[in-house]
C-alpha positions as CSV (number, residue, x, y, z in Angstrom):
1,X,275.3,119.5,4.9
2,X,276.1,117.4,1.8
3,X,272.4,116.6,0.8
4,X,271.1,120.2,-0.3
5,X,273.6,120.0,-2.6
6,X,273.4,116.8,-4.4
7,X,269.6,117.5,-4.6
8,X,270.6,121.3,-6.0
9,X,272.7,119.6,-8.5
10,X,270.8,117.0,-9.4
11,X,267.7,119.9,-10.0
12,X,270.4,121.6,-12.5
13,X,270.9,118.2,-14.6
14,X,267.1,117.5,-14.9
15,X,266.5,121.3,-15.6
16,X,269.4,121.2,-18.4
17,X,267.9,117.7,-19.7
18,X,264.4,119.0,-19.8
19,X,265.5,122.0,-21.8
20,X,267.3,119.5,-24.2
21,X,264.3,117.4,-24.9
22,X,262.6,120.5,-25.6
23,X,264.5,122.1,-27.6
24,X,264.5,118.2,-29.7
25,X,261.0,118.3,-29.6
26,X,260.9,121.6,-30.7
27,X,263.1,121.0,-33.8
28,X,261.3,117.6,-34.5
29,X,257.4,119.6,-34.3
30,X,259.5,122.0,-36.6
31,X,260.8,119.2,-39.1
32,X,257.7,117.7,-39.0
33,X,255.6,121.0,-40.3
34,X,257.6,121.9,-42.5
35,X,257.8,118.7,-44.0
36,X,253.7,118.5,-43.9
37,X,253.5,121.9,-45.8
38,X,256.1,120.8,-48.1
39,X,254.1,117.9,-48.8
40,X,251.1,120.0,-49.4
41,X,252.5,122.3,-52.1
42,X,253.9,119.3,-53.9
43,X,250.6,117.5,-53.8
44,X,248.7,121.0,-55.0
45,X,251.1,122.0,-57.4
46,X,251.1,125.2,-55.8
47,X,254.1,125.8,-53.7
48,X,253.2,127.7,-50.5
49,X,256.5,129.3,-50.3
């Protein structure tokens, strides 16, 4: 009786963890592009924004 829900609850931390790396990686790939296209314009002389 007590091991569906350790397991259930255990699901719920790795799906909460799972979204946080993701939403970290999704702010890092953001970070990172616009940092790239930043990078770009200030090389070209030509800002892209």
């Amino acid at each position: 009786m007590h091991k569906p829900m350790l397991a259930s609850s255990r699901l719920e931390t790795l799906k909460s963890l799972l979204q946080k790396v993701r939403s970290l990686w999704l702010d890092a790939l953001r970070a990172t592009w616009f940092f790239l296209l930043h990078n770009l314009s200030v090389n070209k002389h030509c800002p892209l924004f």
